[in-house]
C-alpha positions, -999 to +999 in steps of 0.1 A: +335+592+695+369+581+683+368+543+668+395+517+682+417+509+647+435+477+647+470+477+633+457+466+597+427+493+598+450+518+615+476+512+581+444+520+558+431+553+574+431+580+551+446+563+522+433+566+489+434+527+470+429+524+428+417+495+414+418+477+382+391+453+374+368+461+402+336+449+385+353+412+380+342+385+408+377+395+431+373+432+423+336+433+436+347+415+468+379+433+473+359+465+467+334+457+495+362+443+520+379+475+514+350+496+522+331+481+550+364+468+570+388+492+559+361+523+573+387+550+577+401+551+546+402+581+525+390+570+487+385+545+465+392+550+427+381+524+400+378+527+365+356+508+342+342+509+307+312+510+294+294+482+284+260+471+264+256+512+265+255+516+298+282+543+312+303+534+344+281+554+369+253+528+358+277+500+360+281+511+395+249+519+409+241+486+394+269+468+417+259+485+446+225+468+441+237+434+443+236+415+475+270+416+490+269+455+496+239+450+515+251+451+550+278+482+535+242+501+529+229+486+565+260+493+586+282+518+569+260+532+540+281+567+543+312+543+526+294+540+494+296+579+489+345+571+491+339+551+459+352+576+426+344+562+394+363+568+364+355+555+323+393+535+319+400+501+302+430+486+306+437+481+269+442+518+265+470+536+270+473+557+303+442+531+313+418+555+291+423+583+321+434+617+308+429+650+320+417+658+359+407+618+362+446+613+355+458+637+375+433+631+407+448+592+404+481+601+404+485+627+428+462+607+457+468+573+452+486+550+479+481+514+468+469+500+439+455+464+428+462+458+400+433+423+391+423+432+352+426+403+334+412+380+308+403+351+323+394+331+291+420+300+297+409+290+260+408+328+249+436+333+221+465+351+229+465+384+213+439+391+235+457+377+263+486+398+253+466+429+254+446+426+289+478+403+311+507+418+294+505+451+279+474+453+305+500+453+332+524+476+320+499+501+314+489+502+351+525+501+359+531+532+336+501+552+358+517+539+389+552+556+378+535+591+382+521+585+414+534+608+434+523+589+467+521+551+463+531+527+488+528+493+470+514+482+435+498+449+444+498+427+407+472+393+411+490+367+389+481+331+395+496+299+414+498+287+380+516+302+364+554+282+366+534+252+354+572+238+347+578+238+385+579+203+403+578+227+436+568+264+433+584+284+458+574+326+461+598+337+442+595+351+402+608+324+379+628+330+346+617+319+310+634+322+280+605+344+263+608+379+273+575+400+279+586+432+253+594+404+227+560+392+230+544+426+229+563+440+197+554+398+184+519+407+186+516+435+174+532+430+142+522+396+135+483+394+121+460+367+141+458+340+122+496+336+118+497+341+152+472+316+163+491+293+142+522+294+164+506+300+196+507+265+207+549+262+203+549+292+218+532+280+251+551+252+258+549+242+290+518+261+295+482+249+286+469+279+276+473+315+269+458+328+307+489+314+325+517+322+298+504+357+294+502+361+334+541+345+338+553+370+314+536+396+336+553+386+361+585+392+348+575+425+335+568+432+367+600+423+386+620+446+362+601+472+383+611+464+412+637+481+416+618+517+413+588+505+428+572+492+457+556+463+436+544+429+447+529+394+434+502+378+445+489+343+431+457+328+445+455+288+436+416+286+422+394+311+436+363+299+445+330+305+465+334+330+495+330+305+526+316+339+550+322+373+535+302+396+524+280+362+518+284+326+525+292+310+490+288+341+470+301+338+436+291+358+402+307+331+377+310+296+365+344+293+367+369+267+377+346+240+403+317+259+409+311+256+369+314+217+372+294+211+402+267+235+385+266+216+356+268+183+373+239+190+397+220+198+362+226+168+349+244+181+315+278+171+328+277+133+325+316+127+329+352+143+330+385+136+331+404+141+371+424+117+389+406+118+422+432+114+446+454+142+439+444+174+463+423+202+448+446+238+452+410+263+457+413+295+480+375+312+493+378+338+476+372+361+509+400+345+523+421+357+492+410+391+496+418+396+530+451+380+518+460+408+490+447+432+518+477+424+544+503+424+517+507+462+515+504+465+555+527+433+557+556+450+535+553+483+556+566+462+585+600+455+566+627+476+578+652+467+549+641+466+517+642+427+502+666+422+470+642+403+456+604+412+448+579+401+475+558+371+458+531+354+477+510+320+469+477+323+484+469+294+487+451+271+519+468+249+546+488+217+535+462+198+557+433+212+546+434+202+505+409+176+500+411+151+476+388+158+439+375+129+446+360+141+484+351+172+463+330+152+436+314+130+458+303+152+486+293+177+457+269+148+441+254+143+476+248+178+485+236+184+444+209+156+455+200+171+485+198+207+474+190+200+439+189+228+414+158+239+397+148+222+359+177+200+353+187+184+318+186+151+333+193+134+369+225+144+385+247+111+379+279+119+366+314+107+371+350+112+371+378+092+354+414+092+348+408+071+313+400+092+282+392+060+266+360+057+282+356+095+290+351+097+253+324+069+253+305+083+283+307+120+266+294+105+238+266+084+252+256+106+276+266+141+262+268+147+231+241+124+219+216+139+245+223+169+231+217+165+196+183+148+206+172+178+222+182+202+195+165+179+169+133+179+192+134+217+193+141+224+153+111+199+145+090+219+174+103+253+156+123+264+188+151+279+196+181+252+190+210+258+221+223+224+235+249+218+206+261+251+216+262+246+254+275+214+248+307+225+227+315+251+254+314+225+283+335+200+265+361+227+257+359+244+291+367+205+309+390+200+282+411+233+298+402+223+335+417+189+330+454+198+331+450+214+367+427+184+374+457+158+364+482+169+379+498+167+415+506+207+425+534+215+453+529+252+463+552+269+493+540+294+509+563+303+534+553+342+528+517+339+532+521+321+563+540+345+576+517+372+575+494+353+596+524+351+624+523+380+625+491+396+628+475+413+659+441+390+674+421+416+661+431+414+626+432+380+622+396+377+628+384+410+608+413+395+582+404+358+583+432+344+564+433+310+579+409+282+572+420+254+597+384+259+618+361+259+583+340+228+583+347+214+547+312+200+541+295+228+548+318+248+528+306+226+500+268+232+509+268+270+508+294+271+478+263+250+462+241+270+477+259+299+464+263+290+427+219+283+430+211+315+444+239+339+430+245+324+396+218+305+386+194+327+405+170+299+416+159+312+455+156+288+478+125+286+483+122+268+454+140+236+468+109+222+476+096+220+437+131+209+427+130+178+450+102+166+433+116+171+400+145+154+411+125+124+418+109+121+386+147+127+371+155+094+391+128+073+380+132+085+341+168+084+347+164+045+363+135+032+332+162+047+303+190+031+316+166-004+321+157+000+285+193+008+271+205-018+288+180-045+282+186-033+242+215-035+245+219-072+259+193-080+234+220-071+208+243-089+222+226-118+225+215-119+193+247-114+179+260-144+194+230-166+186+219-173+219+181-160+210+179-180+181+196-210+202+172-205+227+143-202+202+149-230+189+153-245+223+116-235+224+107-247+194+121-285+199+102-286+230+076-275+223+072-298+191+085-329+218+053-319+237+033-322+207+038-356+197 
Protein backbone atom coordinates (compact mmCIF):
# COMPACT_ATOMS: atom_id res chain seq x y z
CA UNK A 1 0.00 0.00 0.00
CA UNK A 2 1.37 3.36 -1.32
CA UNK A 3 2.50 5.78 1.74
CA UNK A 4 1.15 9.50 1.65
CA UNK A 5 4.73 11.73 1.19
CA UNK A 6 4.59 15.16 2.34
CA UNK A 7 6.26 17.78 0.17
CA UNK A 8 9.69 17.51 2.33
CA UNK A 9 9.50 13.48 2.35
CA UNK A 10 8.27 13.56 -1.27
CA UNK A 11 11.78 15.80 -2.13
CA UNK A 12 13.93 12.97 -0.31
CA UNK A 13 12.47 9.78 -2.07
CA UNK A 14 14.99 7.89 -3.77
CA UNK A 15 17.88 10.19 -3.19
CA UNK A 16 21.07 9.05 -2.14
CA UNK A 17 22.58 11.67 0.85
CA UNK A 18 26.73 11.48 1.89
CA UNK A 19 27.74 12.51 5.07
CA UNK A 20 30.80 13.84 6.66
CA UNK A 21 31.11 13.41 10.37
CA UNK A 22 28.19 11.26 10.94
CA UNK A 23 29.59 9.63 14.16
CA UNK A 24 29.86 13.40 15.86
CA UNK A 25 26.78 14.38 18.17
CA UNK A 26 24.83 16.35 14.88
CA UNK A 27 25.89 13.49 12.50
CA UNK A 28 24.33 10.70 14.72
CA UNK A 29 21.06 12.79 14.96
CA UNK A 30 21.07 13.89 11.45
CA UNK A 31 21.71 10.26 10.50
CA UNK A 32 18.70 9.01 12.43
CA UNK A 33 16.35 11.97 11.27
CA UNK A 34 17.27 11.10 7.84
CA UNK A 35 16.48 7.59 8.11
CA UNK A 36 13.37 7.23 10.16
CA UNK A 37 11.54 10.50 8.72
CA UNK A 38 13.03 10.62 5.43
CA UNK A 39 11.75 6.55 4.77
CA UNK A 40 11.80 6.69 1.03
CA UNK A 41 15.00 7.68 0.42
CA UNK A 42 17.34 5.69 -1.66
CA UNK A 43 20.88 5.51 0.41
CA UNK A 44 22.80 6.78 2.88
CA UNK A 45 26.73 6.95 2.49
CA UNK A 46 29.12 7.95 5.50
CA UNK A 47 32.59 7.45 5.85
CA UNK A 48 34.51 7.11 8.98
CA UNK A 49 37.84 6.01 10.25
CA UNK A 50 38.91 3.69 12.36
CA UNK A 51 39.50 4.29 15.76
CA UNK A 52 41.12 2.48 19.02
CA UNK A 53 41.30 -0.59 16.33
CA UNK A 54 38.11 -0.94 15.68
CA UNK A 55 37.16 -0.72 11.68
CA UNK A 56 34.13 1.48 10.64
CA UNK A 57 31.56 -1.49 10.35
CA UNK A 58 32.25 -1.88 14.21
CA UNK A 59 31.94 1.80 14.69
CA UNK A 60 28.66 1.43 13.18
CA UNK A 61 27.03 -1.49 14.55
CA UNK A 62 28.16 0.17 17.68
CA UNK A 63 25.98 3.38 16.83
CA UNK A 64 23.14 1.55 15.92
CA UNK A 65 23.24 0.17 19.50
CA UNK A 66 22.84 3.36 21.18
CA UNK A 67 19.52 4.56 22.26
CA UNK A 68 18.31 7.01 19.75
CA UNK A 69 18.02 4.34 16.84
CA UNK A 70 15.87 2.39 19.00
CA UNK A 71 12.45 3.26 17.68
CA UNK A 72 14.42 3.17 13.81
CA UNK A 73 14.95 -0.76 14.88
CA UNK A 74 11.11 -0.74 16.41
CA UNK A 75 9.39 1.14 13.60
CA UNK A 76 11.41 1.06 10.53
CA UNK A 77 14.30 -1.51 11.26
CA UNK A 78 14.47 -2.31 7.23
CA UNK A 79 16.11 1.58 7.18
CA UNK A 80 19.15 0.48 8.97
CA UNK A 81 19.96 -1.99 6.05
CA UNK A 82 20.12 2.12 3.33
CA UNK A 83 23.08 3.03 5.63
CA UNK A 84 26.71 2.30 3.26
CA UNK A 85 29.74 2.63 5.26
CA UNK A 86 32.90 3.63 3.83
CA UNK A 87 36.80 3.91 5.83
CA UNK A 88 37.34 8.06 4.88
CA UNK A 89 38.77 10.84 7.07
CA UNK A 90 38.51 14.07 6.16
CA UNK A 91 42.15 14.91 6.53
CA UNK A 92 42.92 12.78 3.44
CA UNK A 93 42.86 13.68 0.15
CA UNK A 94 39.79 12.48 -1.97
CA UNK A 95 38.28 11.96 1.94
CA UNK A 96 40.51 8.60 2.02
CA UNK A 97 37.75 7.09 -0.69
CA UNK A 98 39.45 5.58 -3.83
CA UNK A 99 38.51 2.94 -6.04
CA UNK A 100 34.65 1.61 -6.26
CA UNK A 101 33.91 3.49 -2.72
CA UNK A 102 34.82 6.75 -4.87
CA UNK A 103 33.22 6.04 -7.73
CA UNK A 104 29.79 4.65 -5.94
CA UNK A 105 29.85 8.31 -4.09
CA UNK A 106 30.23 10.15 -6.89
CA UNK A 107 28.07 8.71 -9.36
CA UNK A 108 24.79 8.36 -6.74
CA UNK A 109 25.10 11.11 -4.55
CA UNK A 110 22.35 13.95 -4.41
CA UNK A 111 23.07 16.02 -1.24
CA UNK A 112 25.75 16.08 0.92
CA UNK A 113 26.36 17.42 4.65
CA UNK A 114 29.21 18.40 4.95
CA UNK A 115 29.54 18.53 9.53
CA UNK A 116 33.37 17.21 9.95
CA UNK A 117 34.99 19.35 12.18
CA UNK A 118 37.26 19.84 15.14
CA UNK A 119 35.44 21.18 17.70
CA UNK A 120 38.31 21.79 20.10
CA UNK A 121 37.73 25.84 20.63
CA UNK A 122 41.23 25.66 22.53
CA UNK A 123 42.58 23.05 19.92
CA UNK A 124 45.70 24.81 17.98
CA UNK A 125 45.27 25.73 14.64
CA UNK A 126 47.15 23.46 12.42
CA UNK A 127 44.82 21.15 13.34
CA UNK A 128 42.03 23.38 12.88
CA UNK A 129 43.48 24.13 9.55
CA UNK A 130 43.50 20.60 8.57
CA UNK A 131 39.84 19.29 9.69
CA UNK A 132 37.69 23.22 9.00
CA UNK A 133 39.69 24.38 6.11
CA UNK A 134 41.50 21.95 4.02
CA UNK A 135 38.67 19.53 5.59
CA UNK A 136 36.16 21.43 3.57
CA UNK A 137 37.82 21.73 0.48
CA UNK A 138 38.44 18.23 0.33
CA UNK A 139 34.65 17.40 0.48
CA UNK A 140 34.14 20.11 -1.91
CA UNK A 141 36.75 18.44 -4.37
CA UNK A 142 34.49 14.96 -4.07
CA UNK A 143 31.47 16.97 -4.58
CA UNK A 144 32.92 18.44 -7.99
CA UNK A 145 32.76 14.80 -9.52
CA UNK A 146 29.36 14.21 -8.47
CA UNK A 147 27.66 13.62 -11.27
CA UNK A 148 24.20 14.12 -9.59
CA UNK A 149 24.26 16.53 -6.62
CA UNK A 150 21.57 18.88 -5.78
CA UNK A 151 23.09 20.95 -2.87
CA UNK A 152 26.37 20.58 -0.75
CA UNK A 153 25.04 21.67 2.66
CA UNK A 154 28.55 23.15 4.74
CA UNK A 155 27.64 23.44 8.93
CA UNK A 156 29.73 26.58 9.92
CA UNK A 157 28.75 28.30 13.00
CA UNK A 158 26.67 31.54 14.22
CA UNK A 159 29.97 32.56 15.36
CA UNK A 160 31.81 32.80 13.25
CA UNK A 161 31.78 36.95 12.12
CA UNK A 162 32.55 37.56 15.85
CA UNK A 163 33.44 41.28 14.44
CA UNK A 164 29.76 41.73 13.52
CA UNK A 165 27.61 44.15 15.83
CA UNK A 166 24.53 42.50 13.74
CA UNK A 167 25.09 39.22 11.71
CA UNK A 168 22.93 39.08 8.87
CA UNK A 169 22.93 35.55 6.46
CA UNK A 170 25.10 36.59 4.21
CA UNK A 171 29.20 35.39 3.95
CA UNK A 172 31.32 38.20 5.34
CA UNK A 173 34.80 39.29 3.93
CA UNK A 174 38.16 39.11 5.92
CA UNK A 175 41.39 40.15 4.92
CA UNK A 176 42.94 36.55 5.41
CA UNK A 177 42.31 34.44 2.51
CA UNK A 178 41.61 30.62 3.09
CA UNK A 179 44.60 29.26 0.39
CA UNK A 180 47.02 31.72 2.16
CA UNK A 181 46.31 30.02 5.28
CA UNK A 182 46.59 26.57 3.89
CA UNK A 183 50.01 26.99 1.94
CA UNK A 184 50.86 29.13 5.84
CA UNK A 185 50.42 25.90 7.46
CA UNK A 186 51.83 23.78 5.70
CA UNK A 187 55.17 25.30 5.44
CA UNK A 188 55.44 26.92 8.65
CA UNK A 189 56.54 24.16 11.59
CA UNK A 190 54.13 24.26 14.88
CA UNK A 191 55.76 25.90 17.17
CA UNK A 192 56.42 29.01 15.01
CA UNK A 193 53.06 28.75 14.16
CA UNK A 194 51.53 28.56 17.56
CA UNK A 195 53.57 31.54 18.19
CA UNK A 196 51.71 33.74 15.82
CA UNK A 197 48.48 32.15 16.11
CA UNK A 198 47.04 34.60 18.45
CA UNK A 199 47.80 37.87 15.88
CA UNK A 200 46.51 35.91 13.52
CA UNK A 201 43.02 35.45 15.18
CA UNK A 202 42.20 38.73 15.85
CA UNK A 203 38.94 39.28 16.31
CA UNK A 204 38.38 35.70 16.97
CA UNK A 205 38.81 33.85 20.31
CA UNK A 206 39.99 30.88 19.13
CA UNK A 207 41.09 28.72 16.26
CA UNK A 208 37.22 26.81 15.86
CA UNK A 209 35.57 30.02 14.62
CA UNK A 210 38.58 31.53 12.51
CA UNK A 211 39.15 28.25 10.82
CA UNK A 212 35.20 27.86 10.18
CA UNK A 213 35.02 31.76 8.74
CA UNK A 214 37.69 30.97 6.41
CA UNK A 215 35.59 28.02 5.35
CA UNK A 216 33.20 29.98 4.61
CA UNK A 217 34.82 31.90 2.15
CA UNK A 218 36.32 28.92 0.63
CA UNK A 219 33.07 27.99 0.14
CA UNK A 220 31.44 30.95 -1.50
CA UNK A 221 34.17 30.88 -4.27
CA UNK A 222 32.11 27.69 -5.20
CA UNK A 223 29.27 28.98 -5.54
CA UNK A 224 29.21 29.75 -8.64
CA UNK A 225 29.73 25.93 -9.94
CA UNK A 226 27.89 24.56 -7.25
CA UNK A 227 24.71 24.21 -5.61
CA UNK A 228 26.45 24.95 -2.15
CA UNK A 229 24.94 26.35 1.04
CA UNK A 230 25.80 27.64 4.75
CA UNK A 231 24.38 26.68 7.61
CA UNK A 232 25.38 28.05 11.24
CA UNK A 233 23.56 26.78 14.29
CA UNK A 234 24.08 29.30 17.49
CA UNK A 235 25.17 26.56 20.39
CA UNK A 236 23.75 23.19 19.80
CA UNK A 237 22.50 21.74 22.70
CA UNK A 238 20.33 18.83 24.22
CA UNK A 239 17.58 17.49 21.77
CA UNK A 240 14.30 18.89 23.50
CA UNK A 241 12.01 15.59 21.57
CA UNK A 242 13.91 13.76 18.91
CA UNK A 243 15.04 10.71 18.70
CA UNK A 244 15.08 11.34 22.68
CA UNK A 245 14.16 14.05 25.00
CA UNK A 246 17.60 15.71 26.09
CA UNK A 247 19.76 13.32 24.28
CA UNK A 248 23.25 14.55 24.07
CA UNK A 249 26.65 12.42 23.72
CA UNK A 250 29.08 15.38 24.91
CA UNK A 251 29.97 17.96 27.35
CA UNK A 252 30.10 20.67 25.30
CA UNK A 253 29.03 24.31 25.45
CA UNK A 254 26.07 24.44 28.62
CA UNK A 255 25.36 21.00 29.10
CA UNK A 256 29.31 20.75 30.21
CA UNK A 257 28.63 23.63 32.84
CA UNK A 258 25.46 22.51 34.27
CA UNK A 259 27.16 18.84 34.50
CA UNK A 260 29.81 20.10 36.26
CA UNK A 261 27.86 22.44 38.44
CA UNK A 262 25.33 19.88 39.59
CA UNK A 263 28.69 17.89 40.63
CA UNK A 264 29.83 20.35 42.61
CA UNK A 265 33.40 20.78 40.81
CA UNK A 266 32.28 23.99 39.13
CA UNK A 267 32.26 26.50 42.03
CA UNK A 268 32.20 29.76 39.82
CA UNK A 269 32.47 31.32 36.30
CA UNK A 270 32.65 34.29 34.57
CA UNK A 271 28.82 35.41 32.45
CA UNK A 272 26.99 38.44 32.65
CA UNK A 273 23.60 37.03 33.42
CA UNK A 274 21.37 39.25 31.67
CA UNK A 275 22.47 38.98 28.23
CA UNK A 276 20.33 36.17 26.25
CA UNK A 277 21.88 32.67 25.80
CA UNK A 278 22.01 31.93 21.56
CA UNK A 279 21.37 27.65 22.06
CA UNK A 280 19.45 25.70 19.27
CA UNK A 281 17.98 21.79 20.37
CA UNK A 282 19.86 20.18 18.45
CA UNK A 283 16.83 18.25 16.71
CA UNK A 284 15.45 21.44 15.93
CA UNK A 285 18.87 22.12 13.95
CA UNK A 286 18.65 19.07 12.21
CA UNK A 287 15.41 19.26 10.88
CA UNK A 288 16.68 22.81 10.00
CA UNK A 289 19.82 21.56 7.65
CA UNK A 290 17.14 19.00 6.42
CA UNK A 291 14.73 21.81 4.76
CA UNK A 292 17.63 23.74 3.28
CA UNK A 293 18.14 21.49 0.21
CA UNK A 294 14.22 21.07 -0.23
CA UNK A 295 13.92 24.90 0.53
CA UNK A 296 16.44 25.86 -2.39
CA UNK A 297 14.69 23.48 -4.89
CA UNK A 298 11.70 25.86 -4.57
CA UNK A 299 13.83 28.81 -6.04
CA UNK A 300 13.00 29.44 -9.60
CA UNK A 301 16.07 31.88 -10.21
CA UNK A 302 19.08 31.12 -8.96
CA UNK A 303 20.30 33.81 -6.03
CA UNK A 304 23.60 35.90 -6.82
CA UNK A 305 24.62 35.40 -3.64
CA UNK A 306 25.23 31.98 -1.66
CA UNK A 307 22.23 30.92 0.45
CA UNK A 308 23.46 31.35 4.21
CA UNK A 309 21.19 30.50 7.04
CA UNK A 310 21.50 31.22 11.05
CA UNK A 311 19.81 28.52 12.87
CA UNK A 312 19.14 29.95 15.52
CA UNK A 313 15.62 30.14 18.02
CA UNK A 314 12.96 32.90 18.11
CA UNK A 315 13.95 36.52 19.31
CA UNK A 316 11.31 35.85 22.19
CA UNK A 317 12.35 32.77 23.24
CA UNK A 318 16.29 33.55 24.36
CA UNK A 319 16.39 33.40 27.98
CA UNK A 320 18.52 35.22 30.00
CA UNK A 321 22.07 33.06 31.44
CA UNK A 322 21.08 34.08 34.35
CA UNK A 323 17.28 32.15 34.08
CA UNK A 324 19.57 29.33 32.63
CA UNK A 325 21.86 29.22 35.81
CA UNK A 326 19.32 29.44 38.17
CA UNK A 327 16.65 27.18 37.02
CA UNK A 328 19.70 24.73 36.19
CA UNK A 329 20.84 24.91 40.05
CA UNK A 330 17.17 24.12 41.08
CA UNK A 331 16.54 21.35 38.73
CA UNK A 332 20.57 20.05 39.62
CA UNK A 333 19.04 20.00 43.36
CA UNK A 334 16.13 18.25 42.51
CA UNK A 335 17.43 15.72 40.14
CA UNK A 336 20.85 15.54 41.58
CA UNK A 337 23.59 13.58 39.87
CA UNK A 338 25.11 10.53 41.37
CA UNK A 339 28.56 10.91 43.72
CA UNK A 340 29.29 14.52 43.47
CA UNK A 341 32.65 16.36 44.39
CA UNK A 342 30.88 18.53 46.72
CA UNK A 343 27.19 20.19 47.06
CA UNK A 344 26.01 21.92 44.04
CA UNK A 345 26.44 25.72 45.03
CA UNK A 346 28.11 27.53 42.47
CA UNK A 347 27.78 30.99 40.92
CA UNK A 348 28.11 33.33 38.18
CA UNK A 349 29.93 36.73 37.99
CA UNK A 350 30.74 39.42 35.65
CA UNK A 351 33.99 40.34 38.04
CA UNK A 352 37.18 38.36 37.36
CA UNK A 353 38.46 39.86 40.51
CA UNK A 354 36.61 37.70 42.69
CA UNK A 355 36.13 34.83 40.00
CA UNK A 356 39.77 34.32 40.61
CA UNK A 357 39.26 34.21 44.49
CA UNK A 358 36.25 31.92 44.38
CA UNK A 359 38.26 29.54 41.78
CA UNK A 360 40.79 29.57 44.03
CA UNK A 361 38.97 28.90 47.31
CA UNK A 362 36.70 26.70 46.03
CA UNK A 363 38.47 25.07 42.97
CA UNK A 364 41.66 24.86 42.74
CA UNK A 365 42.40 24.32 46.38
CA UNK A 366 39.80 21.55 46.63
CA UNK A 367 41.46 20.01 44.19
CA UNK A 368 44.91 19.84 45.28
CA UNK A 369 43.47 18.48 48.68
CA UNK A 370 42.06 15.64 47.03
CA UNK A 371 44.98 14.80 44.88
CA UNK A 372 47.26 15.01 48.03
CA UNK A 373 44.70 12.64 49.91
CA UNK A 374 44.95 10.24 47.03
CA UNK A 375 49.00 10.24 46.50
CA UNK A 376 49.31 9.62 50.43
CA UNK A 377 46.44 6.83 50.00
CA UNK A 378 48.65 5.46 46.87
CA UNK A 379 45.75 6.22 44.40
CA UNK A 380 45.33 7.29 41.23
CA UNK A 381 45.97 11.37 41.33
CA UNK A 382 43.10 13.06 38.55
CA UNK A 383 41.53 16.31 40.03
CA UNK A 384 44.64 18.63 39.12
CA UNK A 385 43.99 17.31 35.74
CA UNK A 386 40.22 17.74 35.66
CA UNK A 387 40.63 20.85 37.17
CA UNK A 388 43.01 22.46 34.51
CA UNK A 389 40.65 21.28 31.69
CA UNK A 390 37.58 23.00 33.37
CA UNK A 391 39.26 26.28 33.96
CA UNK A 392 40.57 26.37 30.32
CA UNK A 393 37.26 25.11 28.84
CA UNK A 394 35.23 28.31 30.97
CA UNK A 395 38.09 30.30 30.13
CA UNK A 396 36.95 29.68 26.12
CA UNK A 397 33.11 29.72 26.97
CA UNK A 398 33.44 33.02 28.55
CA UNK A 399 33.76 35.22 25.37
CA UNK A 400 30.27 33.85 24.06
CA UNK A 401 29.08 34.21 27.69
CA UNK A 402 30.10 38.15 27.80
CA UNK A 403 28.90 39.20 25.11
CA UNK A 404 25.50 40.56 23.73
CA UNK A 405 24.84 38.50 20.20
CA UNK A 406 22.40 40.03 17.32
CA UNK A 407 21.73 37.14 14.87
CA UNK A 408 19.09 37.79 11.69
CA UNK A 409 17.61 35.17 10.48
CA UNK A 410 15.38 36.36 8.00
CA UNK A 411 16.18 32.95 5.84
CA UNK A 412 15.48 30.51 8.43
CA UNK A 413 12.30 31.95 9.14
CA UNK A 414 11.36 31.84 5.91
CA UNK A 415 11.50 28.32 5.50
CA UNK A 416 9.09 27.80 8.16
CA UNK A 417 6.57 30.20 6.00
CA UNK A 418 6.69 28.19 3.87
CA UNK A 419 6.25 24.81 4.82
CA UNK A 420 3.18 22.41 4.28
CA UNK A 421 1.18 21.47 8.09
CA UNK A 422 2.56 18.25 7.61
CA UNK A 423 6.13 19.07 7.53
CA UNK A 424 6.19 21.45 9.95
CA UNK A 425 5.29 18.99 12.61
CA UNK A 426 7.50 15.85 11.15
CA UNK A 427 10.18 19.07 10.65
CA UNK A 428 9.69 20.92 13.97
CA UNK A 429 11.68 23.91 13.36
CA UNK A 430 9.86 26.23 15.55
CA UNK A 431 10.17 26.34 19.38
CA UNK A 432 7.49 29.02 20.36
CA UNK A 433 5.13 26.00 22.14
CA UNK A 434 8.50 24.29 24.11
CA UNK A 435 8.04 24.82 27.76
CA UNK A 436 11.53 26.31 28.76
CA UNK A 437 11.67 24.63 32.27
CA UNK A 438 11.13 21.53 31.18
CA UNK A 439 13.48 21.87 28.48
CA UNK A 440 15.93 22.46 31.18
CA UNK A 441 14.76 19.25 33.19
CA UNK A 442 15.19 16.71 30.42
CA UNK A 443 18.44 18.51 29.01
CA UNK A 444 19.53 17.62 32.78
CA UNK A 445 18.10 14.67 32.56
CA UNK A 446 19.81 14.00 29.42
CA UNK A 447 23.39 14.92 30.25
CA UNK A 448 22.71 12.18 33.65
CA UNK A 449 21.53 9.33 31.66
CA UNK A 450 23.37 9.82 28.19
CA UNK A 451 26.62 11.29 29.35
CA UNK A 452 27.27 10.57 32.67
CA UNK A 453 25.31 7.29 32.40
CA UNK A 454 23.81 7.41 35.89
CA UNK A 455 19.97 5.77 35.24
CA UNK A 456 17.39 7.12 36.92
CA UNK A 457 16.69 4.96 39.06
CA UNK A 458 19.32 6.00 40.95
CA UNK A 459 17.83 9.49 41.89
CA UNK A 460 16.63 8.10 44.98
CA UNK A 461 20.43 7.28 46.37
CA UNK A 462 21.61 10.58 45.01
CA UNK A 463 19.08 12.59 47.09
CA UNK A 464 20.43 11.30 50.05
CA UNK A 465 23.87 11.99 49.08
CA UNK A 466 22.87 15.35 48.28
CA UNK A 467 21.75 15.84 51.76
CA UNK A 468 24.71 14.89 53.45
CA UNK A 469 26.57 17.26 50.63
CA UNK A 470 24.39 20.03 52.26
CA UNK A 471 25.09 19.50 55.70
CA UNK A 472 29.07 18.91 55.08
CA UNK A 473 28.77 21.68 52.64
CA UNK A 474 26.83 24.09 55.63
CA UNK A 475 29.53 22.74 58.92
CA UNK A 476 32.81 23.73 56.32
CA UNK A 477 31.54 26.90 55.43
CA UNK A 478 30.57 27.45 59.54
CA UNK A 479 34.07 26.49 60.33
CA UNK A 480 35.90 28.61 57.48
CA UNK A 481 34.04 31.28 58.42
CA UNK A 482 34.26 31.21 62.13
CA UNK A 483 38.34 30.84 61.32
CA UNK A 484 38.27 33.17 59.56
CA UNK A 485 36.54 35.95 61.84
CA UNK A 486 38.74 34.50 64.39
CA UNK A 487 41.64 35.92 62.23
CA UNK A 488 40.34 38.82 61.94
CA UNK A 489 39.59 39.53 65.15
CA UNK A 490 42.72 38.73 66.33
CA UNK A 491 44.43 40.78 64.04
CA UNK A 492 42.70 43.80 65.19
CA UNK A 493 43.09 43.02 68.90
CA UNK A 494 39.64 42.64 69.71
CA UNK A 495 40.40 39.03 71.36
CA UNK A 496 43.02 40.20 73.36
CA UNK A 497 40.90 43.44 74.19
CA UNK A 498 38.16 41.36 75.15
CA UNK A 499 40.52 39.05 77.13
CA UNK A 500 41.61 41.36 78.92
CA UNK A 501 38.10 42.69 79.38
CA UNK A 502 37.77 39.20 81.07
CA UNK A 503 40.63 39.35 82.96
CA UNK A 504 39.86 42.96 84.72
CA UNK A 505 36.63 41.62 85.72
CA UNK A 506 37.22 38.98 86.70
CA UNK A 507 40.14 40.21 88.99
CA UNK A 508 37.30 43.27 90.13
CA UNK A 509 35.29 40.22 91.28
CA UNK A 510 38.09 38.91 93.19
CA UNK A 511 38.73 41.58 95.51
Amino acid sequence: MPVDLSPVQEYYKDKTIFITGASGFMGKVLLEKLLYSCHSLKEVIIICRPKRGKAPETRLEEMFKLPIFQRIKDERPEMLKKVTIYQGDVTFDQLGLSGESLKHVTENTNIVFHLAATLKLEGNLRDAIDMNLLGTRRALNVAKEMKQLEAFIHLSTAFCNCDQEVMYEKVYEFPHKPEDLIRLAEWMDVKTLDTITPELLKPHPNTYTYSKRLAELLVRDHYESMPVIIARPSIVTPAVAEPLPGWVDNMNGPTGVLIGAGKGVIRSMICNGELKSEVIPVDIAINGLILLPYHNSLTEKRSLHIPVYNLTVDDAKKRTWKWIMDVGRDLGIKYPFEVGLWYPDGNMTSSKFYHVICTILFMWLPAYLIDFLLFVFGQRRFMIRVQTKIAVGLEVLQFFTTRSWDFKSTHFEQIYKDLSDTDRKIFKINTNDVDDHEYMKISILGGRQYVMKEPLTSLPKARIQLRFMYVLDRICKSLIISALLYWALQKLGIINWVSNGYQFRKSAFSY
